[in-house]
C-alpha positions as CSV (number, residue, x, y, z in Angstrom):
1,X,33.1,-8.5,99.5
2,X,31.5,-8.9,102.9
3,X,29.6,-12.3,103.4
4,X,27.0,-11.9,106.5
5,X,25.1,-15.4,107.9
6,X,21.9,-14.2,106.6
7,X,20.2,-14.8,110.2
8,X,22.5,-11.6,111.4
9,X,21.7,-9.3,108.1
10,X,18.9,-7.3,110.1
11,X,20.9,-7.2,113.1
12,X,24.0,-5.5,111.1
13,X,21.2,-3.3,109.0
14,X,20.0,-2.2,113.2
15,X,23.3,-1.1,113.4
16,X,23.8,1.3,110.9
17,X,20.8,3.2,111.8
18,X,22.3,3.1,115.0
19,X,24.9,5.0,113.6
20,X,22.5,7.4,111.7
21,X,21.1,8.3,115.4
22,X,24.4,9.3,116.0
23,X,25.0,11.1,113.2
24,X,21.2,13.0,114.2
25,X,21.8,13.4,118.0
26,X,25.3,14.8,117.2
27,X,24.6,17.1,114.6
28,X,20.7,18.7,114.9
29,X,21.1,20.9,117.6
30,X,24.2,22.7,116.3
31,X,21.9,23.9,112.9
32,X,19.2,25.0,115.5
33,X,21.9,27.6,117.6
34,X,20.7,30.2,115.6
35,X,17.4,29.7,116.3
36,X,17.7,29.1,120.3
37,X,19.7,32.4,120.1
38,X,17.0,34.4,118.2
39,X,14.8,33.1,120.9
40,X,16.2,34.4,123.8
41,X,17.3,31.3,125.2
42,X,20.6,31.7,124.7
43,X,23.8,33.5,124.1
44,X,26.5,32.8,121.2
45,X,28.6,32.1,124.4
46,X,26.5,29.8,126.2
47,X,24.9,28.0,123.7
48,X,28.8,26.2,122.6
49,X,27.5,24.6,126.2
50,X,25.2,22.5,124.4
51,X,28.1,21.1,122.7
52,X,30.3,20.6,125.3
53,X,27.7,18.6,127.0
54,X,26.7,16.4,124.6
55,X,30.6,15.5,123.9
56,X,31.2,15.3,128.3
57,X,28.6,13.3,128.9
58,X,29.0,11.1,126.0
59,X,32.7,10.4,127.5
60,X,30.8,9.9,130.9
61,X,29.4,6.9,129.4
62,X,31.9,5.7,127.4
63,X,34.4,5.5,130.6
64,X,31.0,3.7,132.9
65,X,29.5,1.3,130.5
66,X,31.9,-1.2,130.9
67,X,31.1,-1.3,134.6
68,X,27.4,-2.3,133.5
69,X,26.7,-3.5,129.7
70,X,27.8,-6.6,130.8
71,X,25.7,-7.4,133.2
72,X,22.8,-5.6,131.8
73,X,23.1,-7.3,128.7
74,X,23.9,-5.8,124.8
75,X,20.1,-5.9,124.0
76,X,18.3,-3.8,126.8
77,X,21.5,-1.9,127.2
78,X,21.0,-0.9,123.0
79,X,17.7,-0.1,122.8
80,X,17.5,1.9,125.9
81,X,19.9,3.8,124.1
82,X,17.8,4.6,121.4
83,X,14.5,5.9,123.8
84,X,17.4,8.1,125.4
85,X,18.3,9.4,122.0
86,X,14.4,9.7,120.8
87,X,13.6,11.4,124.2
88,X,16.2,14.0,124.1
89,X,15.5,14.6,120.4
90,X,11.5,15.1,121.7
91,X,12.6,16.7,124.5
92,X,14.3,19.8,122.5
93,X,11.1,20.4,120.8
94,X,9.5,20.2,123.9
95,X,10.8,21.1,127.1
96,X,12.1,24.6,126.6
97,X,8.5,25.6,126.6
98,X,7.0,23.9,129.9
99,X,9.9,24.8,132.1
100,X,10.8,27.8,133.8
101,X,14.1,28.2,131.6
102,X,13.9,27.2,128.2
103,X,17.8,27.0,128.1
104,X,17.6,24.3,130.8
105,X,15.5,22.4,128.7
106,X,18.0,22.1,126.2
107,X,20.2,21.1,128.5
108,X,18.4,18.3,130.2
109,X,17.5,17.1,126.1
110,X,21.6,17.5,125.6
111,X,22.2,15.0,128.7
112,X,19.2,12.7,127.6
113,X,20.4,11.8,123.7
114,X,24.3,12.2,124.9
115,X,23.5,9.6,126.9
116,X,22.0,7.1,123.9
117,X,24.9,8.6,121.6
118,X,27.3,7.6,123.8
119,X,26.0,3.6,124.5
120,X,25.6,3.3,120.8
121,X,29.4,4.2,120.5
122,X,30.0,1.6,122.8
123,X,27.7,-1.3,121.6
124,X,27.3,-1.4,118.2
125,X,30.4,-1.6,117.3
126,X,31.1,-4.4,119.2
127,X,27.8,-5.9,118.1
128,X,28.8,-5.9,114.6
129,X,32.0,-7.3,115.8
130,X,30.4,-10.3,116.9
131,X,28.2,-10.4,113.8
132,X,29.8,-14.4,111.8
133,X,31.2,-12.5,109.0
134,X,34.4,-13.3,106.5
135,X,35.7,-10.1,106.3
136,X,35.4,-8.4,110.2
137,X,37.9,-5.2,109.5
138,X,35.3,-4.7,106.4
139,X,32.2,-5.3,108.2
140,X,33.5,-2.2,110.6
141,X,34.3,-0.3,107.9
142,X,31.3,-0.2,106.2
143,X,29.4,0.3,109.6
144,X,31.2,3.6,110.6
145,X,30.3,5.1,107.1
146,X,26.7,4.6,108.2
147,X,27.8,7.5,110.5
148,X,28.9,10.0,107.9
149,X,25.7,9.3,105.7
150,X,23.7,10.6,109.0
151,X,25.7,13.6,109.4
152,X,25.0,14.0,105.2
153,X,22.0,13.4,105.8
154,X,20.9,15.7,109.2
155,X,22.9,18.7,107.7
156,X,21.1,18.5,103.6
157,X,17.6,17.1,104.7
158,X,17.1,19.8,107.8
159,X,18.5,22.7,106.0
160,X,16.0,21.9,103.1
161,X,13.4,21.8,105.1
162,X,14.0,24.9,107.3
163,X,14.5,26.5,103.7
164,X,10.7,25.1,102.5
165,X,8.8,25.5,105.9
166,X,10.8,28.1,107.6
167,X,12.7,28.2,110.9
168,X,9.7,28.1,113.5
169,X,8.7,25.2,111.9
170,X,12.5,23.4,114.1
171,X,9.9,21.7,116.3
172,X,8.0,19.3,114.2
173,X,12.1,18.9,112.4
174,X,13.0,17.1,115.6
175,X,10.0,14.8,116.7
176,X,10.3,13.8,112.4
177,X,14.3,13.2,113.5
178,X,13.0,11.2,116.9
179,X,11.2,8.6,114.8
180,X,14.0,7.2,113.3
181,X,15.7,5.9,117.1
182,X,12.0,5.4,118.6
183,X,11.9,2.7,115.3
184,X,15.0,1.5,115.7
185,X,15.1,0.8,119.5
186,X,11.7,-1.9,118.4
187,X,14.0,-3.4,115.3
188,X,16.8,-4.3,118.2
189,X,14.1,-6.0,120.1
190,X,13.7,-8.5,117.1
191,X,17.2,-8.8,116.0
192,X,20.1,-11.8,117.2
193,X,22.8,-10.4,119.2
194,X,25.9,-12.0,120.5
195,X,28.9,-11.0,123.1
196,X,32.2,-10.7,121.9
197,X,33.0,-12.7,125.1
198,X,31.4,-15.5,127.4
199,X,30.6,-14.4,130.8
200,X,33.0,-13.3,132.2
201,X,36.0,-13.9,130.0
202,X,36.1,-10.3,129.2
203,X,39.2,-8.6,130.6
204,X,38.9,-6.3,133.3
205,X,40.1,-2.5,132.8
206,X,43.1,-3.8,135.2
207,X,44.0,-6.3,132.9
208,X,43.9,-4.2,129.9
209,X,46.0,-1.4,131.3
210,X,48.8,-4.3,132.2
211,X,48.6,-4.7,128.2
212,X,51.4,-3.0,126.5
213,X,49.9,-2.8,123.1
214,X,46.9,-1.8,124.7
215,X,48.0,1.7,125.5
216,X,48.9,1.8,121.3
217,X,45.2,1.5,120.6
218,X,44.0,4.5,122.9
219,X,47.2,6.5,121.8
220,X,46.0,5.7,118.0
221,X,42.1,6.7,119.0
222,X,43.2,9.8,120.5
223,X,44.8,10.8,117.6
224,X,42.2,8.9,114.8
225,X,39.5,11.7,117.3
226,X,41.6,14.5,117.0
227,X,43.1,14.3,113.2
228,X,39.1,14.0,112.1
229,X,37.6,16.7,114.6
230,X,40.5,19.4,114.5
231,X,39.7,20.0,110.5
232,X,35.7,19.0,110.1
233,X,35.1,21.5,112.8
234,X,37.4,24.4,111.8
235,X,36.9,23.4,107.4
236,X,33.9,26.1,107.1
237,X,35.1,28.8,109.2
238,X,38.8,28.4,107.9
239,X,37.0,28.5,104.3
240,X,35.4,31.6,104.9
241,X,38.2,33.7,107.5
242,X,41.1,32.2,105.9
243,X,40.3,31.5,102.1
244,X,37.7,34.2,101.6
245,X,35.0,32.1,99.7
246,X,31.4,32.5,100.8
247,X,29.7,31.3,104.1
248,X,27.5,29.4,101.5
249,X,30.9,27.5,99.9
250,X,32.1,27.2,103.3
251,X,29.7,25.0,104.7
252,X,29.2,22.9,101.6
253,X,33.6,22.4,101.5
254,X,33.0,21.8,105.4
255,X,31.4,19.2,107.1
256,X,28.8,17.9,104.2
257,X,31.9,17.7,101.7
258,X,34.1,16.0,104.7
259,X,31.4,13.6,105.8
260,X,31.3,12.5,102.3
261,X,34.4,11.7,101.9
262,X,35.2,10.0,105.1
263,X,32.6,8.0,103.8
264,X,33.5,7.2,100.9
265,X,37.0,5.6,102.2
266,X,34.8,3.8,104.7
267,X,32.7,2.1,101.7
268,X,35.9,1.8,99.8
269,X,38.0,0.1,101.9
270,X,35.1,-2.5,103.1
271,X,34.7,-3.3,99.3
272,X,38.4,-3.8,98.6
273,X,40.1,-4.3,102.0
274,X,40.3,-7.9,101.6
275,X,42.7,-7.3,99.2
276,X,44.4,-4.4,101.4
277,X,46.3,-5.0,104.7
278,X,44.5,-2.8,107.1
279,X,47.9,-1.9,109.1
280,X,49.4,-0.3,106.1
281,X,46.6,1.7,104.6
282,X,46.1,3.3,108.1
283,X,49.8,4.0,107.9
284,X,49.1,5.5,104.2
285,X,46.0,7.4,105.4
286,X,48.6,9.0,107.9
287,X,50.4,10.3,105.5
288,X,47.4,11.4,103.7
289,X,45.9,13.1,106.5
290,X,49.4,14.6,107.3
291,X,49.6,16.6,103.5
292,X,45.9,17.4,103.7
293,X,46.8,19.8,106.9
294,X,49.7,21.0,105.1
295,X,48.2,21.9,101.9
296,X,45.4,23.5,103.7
297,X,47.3,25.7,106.5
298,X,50.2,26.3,103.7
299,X,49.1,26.7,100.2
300,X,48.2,30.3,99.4
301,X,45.4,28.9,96.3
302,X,42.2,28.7,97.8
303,X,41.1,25.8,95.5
304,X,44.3,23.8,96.5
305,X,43.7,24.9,100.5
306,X,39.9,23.8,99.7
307,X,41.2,20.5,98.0
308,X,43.0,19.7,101.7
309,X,40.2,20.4,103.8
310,X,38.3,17.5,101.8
311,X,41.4,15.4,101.4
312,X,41.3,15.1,105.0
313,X,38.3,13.7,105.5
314,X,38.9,10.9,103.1
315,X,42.5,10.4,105.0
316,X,40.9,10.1,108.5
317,X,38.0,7.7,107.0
318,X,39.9,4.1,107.9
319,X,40.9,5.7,111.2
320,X,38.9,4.7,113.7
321,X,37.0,1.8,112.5
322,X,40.1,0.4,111.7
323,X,41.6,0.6,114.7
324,X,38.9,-1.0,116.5
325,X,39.4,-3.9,114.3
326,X,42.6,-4.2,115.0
327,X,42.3,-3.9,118.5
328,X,39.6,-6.2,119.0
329,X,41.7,-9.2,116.6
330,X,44.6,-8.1,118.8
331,X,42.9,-8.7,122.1
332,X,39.6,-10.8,121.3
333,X,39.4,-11.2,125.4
334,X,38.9,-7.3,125.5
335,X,35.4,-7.3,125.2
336,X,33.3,-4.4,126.3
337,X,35.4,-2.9,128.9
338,X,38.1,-2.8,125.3
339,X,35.6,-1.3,122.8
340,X,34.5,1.3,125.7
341,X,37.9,2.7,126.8
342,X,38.8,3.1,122.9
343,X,35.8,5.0,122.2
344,X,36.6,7.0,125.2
345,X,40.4,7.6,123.9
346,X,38.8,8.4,120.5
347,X,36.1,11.4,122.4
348,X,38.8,12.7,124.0
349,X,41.0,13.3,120.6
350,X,37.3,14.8,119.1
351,X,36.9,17.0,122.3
352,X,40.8,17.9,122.6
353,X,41.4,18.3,118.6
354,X,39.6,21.0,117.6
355,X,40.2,22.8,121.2
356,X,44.1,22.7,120.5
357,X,43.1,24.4,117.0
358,X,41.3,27.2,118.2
359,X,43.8,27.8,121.1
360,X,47.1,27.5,119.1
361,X,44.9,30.1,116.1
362,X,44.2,32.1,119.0
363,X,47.1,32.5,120.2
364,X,48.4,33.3,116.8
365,X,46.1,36.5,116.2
366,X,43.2,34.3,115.4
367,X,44.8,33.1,112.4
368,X,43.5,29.1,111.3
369,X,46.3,28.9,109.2
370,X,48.5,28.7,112.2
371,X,46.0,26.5,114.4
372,X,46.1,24.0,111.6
373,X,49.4,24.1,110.5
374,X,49.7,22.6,114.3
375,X,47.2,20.1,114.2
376,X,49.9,18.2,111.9
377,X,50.8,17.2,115.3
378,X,48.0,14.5,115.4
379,X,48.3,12.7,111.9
380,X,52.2,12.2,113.0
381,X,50.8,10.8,116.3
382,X,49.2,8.4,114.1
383,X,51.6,7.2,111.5
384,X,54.2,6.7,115.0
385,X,51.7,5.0,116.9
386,X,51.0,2.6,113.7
387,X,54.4,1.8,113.3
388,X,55.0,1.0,116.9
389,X,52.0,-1.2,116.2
390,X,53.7,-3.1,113.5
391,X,56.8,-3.2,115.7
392,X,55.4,-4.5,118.6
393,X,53.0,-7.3,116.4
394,X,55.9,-8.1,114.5
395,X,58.0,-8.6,117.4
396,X,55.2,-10.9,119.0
397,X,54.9,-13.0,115.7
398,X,58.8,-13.7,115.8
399,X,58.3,-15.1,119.2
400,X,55.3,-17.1,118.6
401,X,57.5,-18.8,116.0
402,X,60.6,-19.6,118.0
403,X,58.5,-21.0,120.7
């Protein structure tokens, strides 16, 4: 159970929507390509740009923000994240028709809510962090499933309503999506907030490269980014190419059924992990992960190949969440510049996941089998990296005790 000081409830409950936004800013305009494409906007080729830019510039300001959320402050630096993510929401609905190139519009909206997804990475995690709470790796948890319940939510409530009010009616479907950050970014103005650090007691990005066991942490991101991205982005496609069950099945065994599920180990754990040591059921969501890729790139039973893809996403729930606990209990002088380097480590597995996927499938006469069967790589990263981690703490312990 998760006991909050009741003064920082609202502040926590701020925080999950800010992970909803993410889940919206991330996931809207991919259910609209279809729609920029029949428009003329766009080509199947260019349109992947939209993509790309979100998750680029999203890393852009994961690596800046520790150079100015400090000084800035967490509050302005928060909120401002939500107008950027209700602007570029707005913006898609809006811009492609008053400038000369409707395709730069999307663009320019891509930059503007990549920019407020990537700050809320960085903040409110650490905000939560900071939250007085008895059970911090819980607290965490139960924050990053707020994330899957957005993607749930953006991918069942817009499909629904593009099935009642049909596609021209995407406009209106993304100023309804803006209100949610415009709301939000006025609920963070009323909220408590604390640093994780004093003034400047936060370590510098010097200091934390200097740190051994910080280059763990960023290995384990990397590969918490990649094992989650390399199978929620391929699941539908690899349901319907390599398993032969219907576009329809696909997407409903793909990202809504993953996002469930990731979610649902998110919830678990913060009900039960003070009862669970969070090093070890990383370690055993390793292994998880590792037969979910297995049973989906090997097994020639669709249902059992299906029953991987979802697997997965419960394996890789614990993942990143709990490696930000860890890290931050491990280095509690990390601060910002800590929390933003880690969510940079963890975009770059997202981005370089489900690239190495596509390249290795490609390579192999398109198949996904193959592509996946390789993405095993990444779950091993993990279980190694945790049990360096274990080494390392354990090794740290022993000396702390001598002394």
């Amino acid at each position: 159970m998760i006991i909050l000081e009741k003064s920082y409830r609202k502040t926590v409950y701020a925080c999950y929507i800010g992970y909803i936004t993410q889940g919206i800013v991330n996931n809207l305009a991919p259910l609209l390509f279809l729609t920029f494409i029949n428009s003329g906007w766009a080509t199947l080729g260019s349109v992947t740009l939209l993509t790309t830019l979100n998750f680029a510039t999203q890393l852009a300001v994961d690596l800046l923000s520790a150079c100015f959320v400090d000084k800035i402050g967490y509050r302005k630096c928060v909120v401002a994240a939500h107008i950027f993510c209700f602007f570029g929401l707005v913006g898609m609905a809006v811009l492609p028709f008053y400038l000369p190139s409707p395709f730069a519009g999307l663009l320019i909206s891509a930059v503007l809510y990549a920019v407020g997804g990537g700050l809320l990475e960085v903040l409110v995690s650490p905000i939560v962090e900071a939250c007085p709470s008895d059970n911090k790796a819980g607290a965490m948890s139960l924050l990053h499933s707020f994330y899957c319940w957005g993607v749930v939510a953006v991918i069942a409530l817009s499909t629904l309503w593009l099935w009642l009010f049909g596609r021209e009616s995407w406009r209106l479907l993304c100023v309804i999506w803006a209100i949610i950050p415009l709301a939000n970014a006025f609920f963070f103005t009323r909220v408590p907030i604390n640093s994780l650090t004093s003034e400047g007691e936060g370590m510098s990005f010097g200091g934390l490269f200097k740190t051994g066991i910080f280059w763990i942490f960023m290995l384990l991101m990397f590969a918490a980014g990649a094992s989650e991205l390399a199978m929620a982005q391929w699941a539908s496609a690899f349901a319907e190419s390599g398993l032969g069950v219907a576009k329809a099945i696909g997407d409903l065994a793909g990202p809504c059924v993953f996002a469930i599920l990731m979610g649902v180990a998110r919830v678990f754990y913060a009900k039960f992990g003070d009862k669970i040591k969070l090093e070890s059921f990383i370690l055993i969501s390793g292994l998880l992960c590792l037969i979910s890729y297995l049973a989906a790139s090997l097994c020639p039973i669709p249902a059992v190949a299906l029953l991987g893809c979802g697997l997965c996403g419960f394996s890789v729930g614990i993942m990143w969440p709990g490696v930000f606990s860890i890290a931050s209990a491990s280095m509690p002088k990390g601060g910002t510049a800590l929390f933003a380097l880690l969510a940079l480590a963890g975009d770059l597995g997202c981005t370089g996941g489900p690239t190495f996927v596509g390249l290795v499938s490609s390579a192999a006469g398109d198949s996904l089998r193959t592509g996946l069967l390789a993405a095993v790589i990444f779950p091993a990263v993990m279980i190694a990296g945790i049990l360096a981690l274990k080494r390392v703490k354990k090794k740290s312990d022993s000396v702390t005790e001598n002394s």
